[in-house]
KOLKE-465385 format. One record per residue (C-alpha): x, y, z. Coordinates in steps of 0.001 Angstrom, whole numbers, padded with zeros to 6 digits, always signed. Example, Ala and Ser with C-alpha at 12.3 -4.5 7.8 and 13.67 -1.06 7.14 Angstrom:
# KOLKE-465385
+012300-004500+007800/+013670-001060+007140/
END
This chain:
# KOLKE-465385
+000000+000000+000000/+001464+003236-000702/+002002+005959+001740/+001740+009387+002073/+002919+012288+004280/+001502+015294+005521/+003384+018711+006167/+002148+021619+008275/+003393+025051+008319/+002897+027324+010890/+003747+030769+009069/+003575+034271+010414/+000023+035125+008178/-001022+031379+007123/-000210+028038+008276/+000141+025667+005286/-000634+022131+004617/+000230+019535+002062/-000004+016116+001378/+003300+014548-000618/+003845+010889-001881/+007585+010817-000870/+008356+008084-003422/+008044+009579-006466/+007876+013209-005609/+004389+014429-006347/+002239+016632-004406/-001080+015210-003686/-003053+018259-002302/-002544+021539-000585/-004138+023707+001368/-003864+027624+003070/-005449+028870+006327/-004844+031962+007941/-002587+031900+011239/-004355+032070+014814/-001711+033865+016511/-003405+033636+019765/-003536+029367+019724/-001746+028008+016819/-003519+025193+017151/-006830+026375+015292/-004925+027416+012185/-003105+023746+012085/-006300+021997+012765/-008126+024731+009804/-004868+023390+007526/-005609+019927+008498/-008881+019386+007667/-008725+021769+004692/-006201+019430+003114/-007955+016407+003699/-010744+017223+002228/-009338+018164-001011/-007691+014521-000944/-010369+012576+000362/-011164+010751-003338/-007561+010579-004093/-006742+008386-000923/-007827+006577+001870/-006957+007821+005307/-005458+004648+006113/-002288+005675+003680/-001409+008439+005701/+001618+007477+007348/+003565+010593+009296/+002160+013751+009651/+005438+016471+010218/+005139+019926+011778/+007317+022969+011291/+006242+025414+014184/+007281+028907+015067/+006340+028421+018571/+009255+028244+020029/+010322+031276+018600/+007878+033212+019511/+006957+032246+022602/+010879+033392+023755/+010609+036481+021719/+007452+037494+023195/+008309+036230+027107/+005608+033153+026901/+005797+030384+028664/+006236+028480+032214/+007423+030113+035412/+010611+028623+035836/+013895+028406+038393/+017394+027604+037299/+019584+025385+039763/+022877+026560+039012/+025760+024401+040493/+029396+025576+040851/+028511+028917+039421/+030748+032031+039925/+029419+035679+040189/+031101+036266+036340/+029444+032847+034894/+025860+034240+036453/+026680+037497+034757/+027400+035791+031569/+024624+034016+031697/+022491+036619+030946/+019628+034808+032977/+018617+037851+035249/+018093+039542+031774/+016519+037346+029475/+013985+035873+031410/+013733+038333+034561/+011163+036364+036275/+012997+033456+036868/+014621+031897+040375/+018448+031723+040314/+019190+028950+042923/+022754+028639+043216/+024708+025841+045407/+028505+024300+045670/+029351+021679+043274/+030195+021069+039714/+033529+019882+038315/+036549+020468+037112/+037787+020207+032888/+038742+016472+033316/+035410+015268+034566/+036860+015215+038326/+034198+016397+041073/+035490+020254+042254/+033663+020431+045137/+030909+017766+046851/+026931+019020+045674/+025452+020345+048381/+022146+018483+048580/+020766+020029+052007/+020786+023356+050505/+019167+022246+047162/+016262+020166+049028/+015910+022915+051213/+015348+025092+048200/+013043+023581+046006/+010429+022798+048557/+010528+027035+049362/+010132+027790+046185/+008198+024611+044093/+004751+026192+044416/+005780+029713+043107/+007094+027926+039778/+006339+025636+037194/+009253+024195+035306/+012832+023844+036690/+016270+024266+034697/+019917+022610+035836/+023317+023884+034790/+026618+022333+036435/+030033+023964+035895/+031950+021251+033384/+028759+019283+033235/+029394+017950+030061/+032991+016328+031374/+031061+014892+033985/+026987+015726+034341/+026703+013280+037815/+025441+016630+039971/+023202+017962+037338/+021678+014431+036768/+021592+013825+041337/+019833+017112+040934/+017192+016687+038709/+016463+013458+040899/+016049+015238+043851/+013731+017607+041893/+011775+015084+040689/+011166+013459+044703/+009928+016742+045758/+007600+018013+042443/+006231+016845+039447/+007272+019934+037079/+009475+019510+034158/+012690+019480+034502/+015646+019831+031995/+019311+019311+032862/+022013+021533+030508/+024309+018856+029721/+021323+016690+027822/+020686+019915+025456/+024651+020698+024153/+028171+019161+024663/+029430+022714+024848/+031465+023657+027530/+029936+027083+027824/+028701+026614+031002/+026954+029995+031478/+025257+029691+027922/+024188+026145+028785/+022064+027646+031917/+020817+029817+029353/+019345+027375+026491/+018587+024808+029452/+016290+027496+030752/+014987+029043+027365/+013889+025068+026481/+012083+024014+029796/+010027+027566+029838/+008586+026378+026587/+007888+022767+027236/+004476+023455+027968/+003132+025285+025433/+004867+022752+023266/+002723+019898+024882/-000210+022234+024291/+000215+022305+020799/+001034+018464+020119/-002000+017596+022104/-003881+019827+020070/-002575+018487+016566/-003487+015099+018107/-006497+015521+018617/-007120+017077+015238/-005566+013788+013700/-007930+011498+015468/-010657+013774+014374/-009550+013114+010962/-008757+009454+011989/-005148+009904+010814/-003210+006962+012867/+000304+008110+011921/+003452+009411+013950/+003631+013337+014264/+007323+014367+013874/+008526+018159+014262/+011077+020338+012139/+014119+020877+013701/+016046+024272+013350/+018511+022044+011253/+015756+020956+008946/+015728+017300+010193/+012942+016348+012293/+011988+014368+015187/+009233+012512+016714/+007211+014922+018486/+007505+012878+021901/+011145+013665+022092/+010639+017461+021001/+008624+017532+023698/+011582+017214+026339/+013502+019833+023654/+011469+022451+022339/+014630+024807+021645/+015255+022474+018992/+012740+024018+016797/+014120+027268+017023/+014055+028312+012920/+012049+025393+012484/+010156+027098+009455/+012876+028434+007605/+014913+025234+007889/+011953+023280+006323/+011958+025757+003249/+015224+025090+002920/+014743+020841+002470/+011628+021709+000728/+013164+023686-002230/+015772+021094-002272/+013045+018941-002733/+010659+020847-005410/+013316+022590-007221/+016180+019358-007305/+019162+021004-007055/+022060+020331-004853/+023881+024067-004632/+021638+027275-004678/+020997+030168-002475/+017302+030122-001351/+015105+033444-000491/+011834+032053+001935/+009721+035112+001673/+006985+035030+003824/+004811+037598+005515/+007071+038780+008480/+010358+037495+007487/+012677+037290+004243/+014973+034376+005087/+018281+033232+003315/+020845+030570+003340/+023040+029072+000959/+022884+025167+000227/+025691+023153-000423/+025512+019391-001747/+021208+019587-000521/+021267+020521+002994/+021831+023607+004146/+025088+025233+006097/+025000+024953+010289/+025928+027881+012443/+027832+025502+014912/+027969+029182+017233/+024294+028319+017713/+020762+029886+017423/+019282+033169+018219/+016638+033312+020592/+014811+036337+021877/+017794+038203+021346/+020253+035775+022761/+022362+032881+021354/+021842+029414+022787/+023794+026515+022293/+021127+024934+019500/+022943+024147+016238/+020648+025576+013704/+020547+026579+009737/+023100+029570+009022/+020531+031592+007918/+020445+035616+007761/+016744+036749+008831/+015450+040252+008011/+011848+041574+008720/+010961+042042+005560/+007168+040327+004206/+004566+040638+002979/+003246+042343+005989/+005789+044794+007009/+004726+048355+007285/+005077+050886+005221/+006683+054153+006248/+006992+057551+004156/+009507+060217+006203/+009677+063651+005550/+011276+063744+002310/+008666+061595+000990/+010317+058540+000337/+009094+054513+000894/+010789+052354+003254/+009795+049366+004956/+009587+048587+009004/+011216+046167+010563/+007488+045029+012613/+004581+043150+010397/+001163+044688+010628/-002286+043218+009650/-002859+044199+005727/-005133+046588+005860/-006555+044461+002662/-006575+041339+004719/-008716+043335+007743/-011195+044735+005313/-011727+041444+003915/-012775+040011+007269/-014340+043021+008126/-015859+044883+005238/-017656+047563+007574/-014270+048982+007653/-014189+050241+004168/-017288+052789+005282/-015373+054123+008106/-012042+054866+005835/-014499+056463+003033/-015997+058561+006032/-012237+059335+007060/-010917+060338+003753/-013970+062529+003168/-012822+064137+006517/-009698+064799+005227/-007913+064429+008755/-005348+062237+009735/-005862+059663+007441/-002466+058178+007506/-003991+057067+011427/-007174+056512+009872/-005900+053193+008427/-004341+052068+012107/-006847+049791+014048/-006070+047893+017257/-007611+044218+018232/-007216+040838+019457/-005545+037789+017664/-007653+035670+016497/-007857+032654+019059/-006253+034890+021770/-006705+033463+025168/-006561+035729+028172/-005558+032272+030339/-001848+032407+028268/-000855+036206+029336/+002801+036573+029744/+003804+036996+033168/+004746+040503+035349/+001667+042553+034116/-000068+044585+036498/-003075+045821+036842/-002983+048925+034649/-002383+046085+031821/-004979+044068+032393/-007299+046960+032638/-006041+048440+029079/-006121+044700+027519/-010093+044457+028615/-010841+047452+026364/-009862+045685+023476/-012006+043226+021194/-011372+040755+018848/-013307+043625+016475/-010827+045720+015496/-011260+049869+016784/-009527+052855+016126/-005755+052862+017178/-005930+056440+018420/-009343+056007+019754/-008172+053677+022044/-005067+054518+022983/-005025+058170+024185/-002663+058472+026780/+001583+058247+026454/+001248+055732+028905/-001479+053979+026516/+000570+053953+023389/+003817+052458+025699/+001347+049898+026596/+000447+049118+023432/+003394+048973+021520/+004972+046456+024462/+001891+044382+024205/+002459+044260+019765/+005855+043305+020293/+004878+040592+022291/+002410+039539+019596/-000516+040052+022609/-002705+042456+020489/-002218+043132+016689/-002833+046426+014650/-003164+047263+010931/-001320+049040+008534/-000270+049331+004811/+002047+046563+003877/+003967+045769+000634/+000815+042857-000173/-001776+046024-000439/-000048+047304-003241/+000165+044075-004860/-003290+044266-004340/-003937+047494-005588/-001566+046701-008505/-003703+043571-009067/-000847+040905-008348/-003006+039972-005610/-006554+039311-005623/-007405+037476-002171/-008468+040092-000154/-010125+043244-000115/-008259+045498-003036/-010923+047929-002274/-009561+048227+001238/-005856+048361-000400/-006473+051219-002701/-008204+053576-000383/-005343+052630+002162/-003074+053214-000418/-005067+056873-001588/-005038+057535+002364/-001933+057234+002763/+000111+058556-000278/-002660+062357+000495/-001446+062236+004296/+002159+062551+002544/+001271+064806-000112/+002181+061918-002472/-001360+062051-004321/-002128+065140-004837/-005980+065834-003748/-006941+068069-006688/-005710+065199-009283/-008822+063545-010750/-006319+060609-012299/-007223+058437-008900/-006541+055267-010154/-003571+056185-011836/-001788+057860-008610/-002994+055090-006194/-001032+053008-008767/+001844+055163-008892/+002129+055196-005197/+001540+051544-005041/+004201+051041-007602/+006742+052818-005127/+006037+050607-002033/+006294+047485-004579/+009881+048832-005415/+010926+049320-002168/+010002+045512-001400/+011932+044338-004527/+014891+046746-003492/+015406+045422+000193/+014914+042322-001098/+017734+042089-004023/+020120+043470-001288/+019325+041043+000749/+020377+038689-002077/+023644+040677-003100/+024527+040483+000830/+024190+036719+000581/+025823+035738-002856/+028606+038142-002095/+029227+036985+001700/+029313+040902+002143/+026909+043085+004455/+027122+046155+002086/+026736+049999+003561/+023198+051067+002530/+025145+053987+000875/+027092+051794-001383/+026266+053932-005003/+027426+050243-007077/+025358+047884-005069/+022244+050460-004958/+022389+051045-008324/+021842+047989-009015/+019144+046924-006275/+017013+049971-007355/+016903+048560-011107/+018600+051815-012236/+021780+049971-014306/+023744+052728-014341/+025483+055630-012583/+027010+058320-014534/+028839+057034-017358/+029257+053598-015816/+026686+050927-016550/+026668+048058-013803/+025304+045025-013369/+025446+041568-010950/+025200+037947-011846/+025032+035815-009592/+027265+032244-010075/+024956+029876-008302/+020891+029654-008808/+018605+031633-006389/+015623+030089-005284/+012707+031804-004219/+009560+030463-002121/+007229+031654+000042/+003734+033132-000676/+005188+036625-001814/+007818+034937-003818/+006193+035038-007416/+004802+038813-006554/+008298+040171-006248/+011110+038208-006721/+010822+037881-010813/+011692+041714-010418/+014716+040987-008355/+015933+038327-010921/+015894+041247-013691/+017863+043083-011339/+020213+040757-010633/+020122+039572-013781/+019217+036421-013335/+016168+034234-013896/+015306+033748-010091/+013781+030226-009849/+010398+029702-008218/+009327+025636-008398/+006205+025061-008732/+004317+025124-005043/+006561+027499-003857/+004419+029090-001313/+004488+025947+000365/+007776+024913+000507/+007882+025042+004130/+005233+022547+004524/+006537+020211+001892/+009785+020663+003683/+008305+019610+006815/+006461+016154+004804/+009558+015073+003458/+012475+015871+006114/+014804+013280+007300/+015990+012237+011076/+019347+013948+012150/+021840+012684+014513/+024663+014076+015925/+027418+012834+018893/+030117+014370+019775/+032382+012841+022761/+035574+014210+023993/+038680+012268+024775/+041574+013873+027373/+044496+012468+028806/+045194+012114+032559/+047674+014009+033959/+048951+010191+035457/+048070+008027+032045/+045525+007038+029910/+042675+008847+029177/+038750+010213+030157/+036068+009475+027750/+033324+011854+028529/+029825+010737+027443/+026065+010566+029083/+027563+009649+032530/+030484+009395+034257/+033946+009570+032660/+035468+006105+031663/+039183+005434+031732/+040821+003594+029459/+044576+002728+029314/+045911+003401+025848/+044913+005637+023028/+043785+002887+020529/+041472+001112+022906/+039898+004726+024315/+038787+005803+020653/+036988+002869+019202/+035238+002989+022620/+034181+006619+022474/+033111+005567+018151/+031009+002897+019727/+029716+004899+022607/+028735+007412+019754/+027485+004970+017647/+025158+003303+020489/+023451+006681+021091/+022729+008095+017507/+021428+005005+017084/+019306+004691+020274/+018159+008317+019552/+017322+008171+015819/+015165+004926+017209/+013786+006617+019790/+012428+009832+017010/+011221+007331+015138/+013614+006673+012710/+014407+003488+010727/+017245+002296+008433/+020257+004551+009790/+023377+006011+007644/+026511+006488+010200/+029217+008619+009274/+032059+009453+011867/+034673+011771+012070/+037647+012323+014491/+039755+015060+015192/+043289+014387+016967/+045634+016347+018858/+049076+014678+018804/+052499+015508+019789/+055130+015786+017115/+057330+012946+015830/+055918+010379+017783/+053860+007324+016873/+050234+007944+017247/+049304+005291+019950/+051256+007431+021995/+051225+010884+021052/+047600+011668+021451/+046729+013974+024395/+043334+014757+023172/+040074+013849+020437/+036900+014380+019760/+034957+011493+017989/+031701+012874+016107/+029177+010557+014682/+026288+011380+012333/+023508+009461+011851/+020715+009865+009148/+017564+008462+009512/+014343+007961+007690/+011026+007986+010053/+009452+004942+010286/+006132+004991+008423/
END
């Protein structure tokens, strides 16, 4: 019986679906719905069903076998300050390794519990854990919290105290618990606390949403395994992402990535993922996309998560448009509701903005309205607000009302723009996929709503004139600009990538060419790029042919590009990676340092093949354990030897590295 996969796509404005017979290639079905911001899990379950539908006489449910999810959950959540109350049990910290932690910072509401302990670089214990203290510590604090973190100083030479500790947690509570040394072999120890907190503050809104795509499978009857996109574009079964949400950290841009490989079949290309809040890139080399081993971003701070190198910009289809005071376009960093998309779920709006530009006052405001997420859930609010917040939150509606209407106050509009950033409320504004709309490259929302925002607008700025009787024309015209200014960020974004360069936005050469001029005084220039560019993404085919002409280069967009992601997600692989570390003792031999505590071995020969077959028994264990079948092991080792000597004995270090690929058990 043949089988099928299903991908999900949780994107900024629409979470994605497909359906993909991973034999030979061919999409069975796909399927858009819009994003619930507020509970992911109705936009997945929307997708789900959606897709199912549309390939209910092409198969029977029963040929379903994995269902894949690439979720920016994780990312958000830490961006925004979601998630679980947590402490951090920090063992053999110093005052500088708190510091560099960052933890007061980052995540200011959480309990620092720090005690003796830890170890030293070899794996041998520095000083004895102090277990009174710790017992006496969790039981003050174990109501207040919900989740608990555990970093040890050289935990990954020896992680004894971190895993004594998480046993001790685990006899006095029941909350999650996630111990650094598990999540990174890193010696960092202060950026270990770090990612060992970011992951365990997450774990339950993770659980939240597998539950939730769960239940929508066994709604559907689907009786499959549910894997998750990893931020290096393999994926996992969704039982152990559980335990490791920060895994998924760039878990949709990592699936675009193996899902142009996929669509497109090429091996070496750069690849543009254009979406509605984001413009993604990365460069591809031999089908799988380059690491950053420094490790993923995350709210602001780097964790220890080996991720795709990619370089992120906000830049969408949903970014706002700004005009300053000489009258020029640009594009903000922050993604705003279309006001196309708003009108088209709210089509009373388009009397209000006729009523406003009859007014003739502030009409670049006029376009601005304030509301809820759709899905939003006042049980889920971050934590810290105070009453002043909640009070200002209650006045607004899943309907959307006027921005200054509402917020009237300086204290109001600091209010509000906190609670935007931390995707609480949403607000509307002109975006880069109105004018496609009111150029007619779009057609799925309101383009009624899009040209008056667009008239509104480009009169506040004294771009249309208000005498001209050539309306259409000049909403055009203005449209045209904010189109431009899209394509122009976005071929520099391009240029940046292709050249490995992060050019000056002065640069005369490289803006001549990204603002489709050709030329600058007598000198005609022009770019070509040596490897193809891929672009995907719902925007993609609006306004990346454009950057191909000025780049001159055909710009390559496969055939369901805009939902790469999703395909990505159906057709990803299982991933891997060990690495142990070998040192020598100061007396002879040497320390393997694995899952537990070191073990000695006498000679050099005899201490590597044991750390390859330690290796090998855990990427195996794990790839079995995600729910991976028929493993590929590759290992690498890399030596440090003293000169002119034999190499049984002049090895005084290694680190053995295996690699394990894995295809998920259908």
């Amino acid at each position: 019986m043949t089988h099928f996969n299903i991908g999900i796509d949780t994107g900024g404005t629409y979470t994605d679906a497909v359906i993909v017979n991973p034999q030979n290639h061919e999409i069975i079905a796909t399927a858009k719905s819009l994003t619930t911001r507020g509970k992911l899990e109705i936009g997945v379950t929307n997708a789900l069903g959606a897709v199912m539908r549309k390939s209910s006489h092409l198969l029977q449910v029963q040929q379903i076998g994995l269902v894949s999810l690439s979720t920016t959950l994780a990312t958000n959540a830490l961006v925004e300050g979601m998630g679980s109350a947590v402490a951090v049990v920090l063992i053999g910290f110093s005052d500088d390794m708190v510091k560099r932690s960052h933890l007061p910072v980052a995540i200011p509401g959480a309990k620092i519990i720090r005690i003796d302990g830890g170890h030293e670089y070899d794996g041998r214990e520095a000083c004895a854990l102090d277990v009174k203290k710790l017992k006496k510590e969790i039981e003050d604090i174990k109501s207040s919290v919900e989740a608990f973190a555990i970093a040890g100083n050289y935990s990954v030479r020896n992680p004894e105290h971190e895993q004594y500790a998480r046993q001790i947690i685990s006899q006095c509570c029941v909350h999650p618990t996630t111990i650094s040394s598990e999540l990174s072999d890193g010696l960092n120890g202060p950026l270990r606390a770090l990612t060992a907190t970011f992951n365990v503050r997450i774990v339950s809104l993770i659980i939240k949403l597998v539950n939730s795509v769960r239940l929508s499978m066994q709604e559907h009857q689907i009786d499959a395994p549910l894997m998750i996109v990893k931020g290096d574009g393999s994926i996992a079964s969704a039982d152990s992402i559980i335990e490791r949400p920060i895994e998924t950290i760039l878990s949709g841009p990592a699936a675009s990535v193996i899902g142009a490989n996929f669509i497109a079949n090429l091996n070496d290309f750069v690849i543009a993922d254009v979406g509605g809040t984001t413009s993604d890139v990365a460069t591809v080399r031999n089908g799988w996309p380059n690491i950053n081993e420094n490790g993923a971003m995350a709210g602001g701070y780097r964790t220890m998560v080996r991720a795709i190198d990619m370089q992120t910009i906000g830049l969408g289809g949903d970014s706002e448009v700004e005009v300053n005071y000489k009258g020029e376009i640009g594009l903000r960093n922050n993604r705003v509701v279309p006001v196309s998309l708003l009108c088209h779920r709210f089509p009373q709006l388009l009397d209000q903005m006729k009523a406003s530009l009859a007014d003739g006052m502030g009409l670049a405001r006029a376009i601005r309205y304030i509301f809820l997420p759709e899905g939003f859930d006042r049980q889920l609010l971050p934590a810290g607000l105070n009453d002043a917040d909640r009070e200002f939150l209650l006045k607004i509606d899943h309907h959307p009302q006027s921005f200054d209407q509402l917020v009237v106050r300086a204290s109001d509009r600091a209010r509000a723009e906190r609670f935007i950033a931390h995707g609480i409320v949403q607000v509307s504004g002109l975006t880069p996929s109105d004018a496609a709309h009111a150029l007619g490259f779009q057609s799925q929302w309101s383009t009624e709503g899009a040209k008056l925002a667009c008239l509104m607008l480009g009169r506040s700025h004294a771009l249309i004139s208000w005498e001209s009787e050539e309306t259409d024309s000049n909403i055009e015209a203005f449209a045209r600009m904010v189109f431009d200014a899209m394509v122009g960020k976005s071929s520099r974004l391009i240029v940046n990538q292709l050249s490995g360069q992060n050019f000056n936005d002065d640069n005369v050469l490289v803006n001549t060419v990204t603002h489709g001029e050709g030329s600058t005084g007598d000198l005609s220039i022009s770019f070509t790029p040596t490897i193809p560019v891929i672009a995907v993404g719902g925007p993609a085919a609006i306004f990346y042919p454009e950057v191909g002409r000025r780049l001159n280069t055909e710009i390559i967009i496969p055939g369901n590009a805009d939902v790469a992601n999703a395909i990505g997600a159906a057709i990803g692989l299982i991933k891997i990676r060990k690495v142990i570390e070998i040192t020598s003792v100061e007396s002879g031999g040497y320390h393997i340092h694995h899952q537990s505590k070191p073990v000695f071995s006498i000679n050099a020969g005899d201490a590597l093949e044991q750390a390859k077959q330690l290796a090998d028994s855990y990427v195996r264990n794990k790839a079995s354990l995600m729910g991976g079948s028929s493993p590929e092991i590759n290992y690498h080792i890399e030596r440090v030897d003293l000169p002119d000597m034999d190499q049984e004995r002049s090895l005084i270090a290694a680190t053995v590295i295996a690699e394990c690929l894995s295809t998920p058990a259908t």
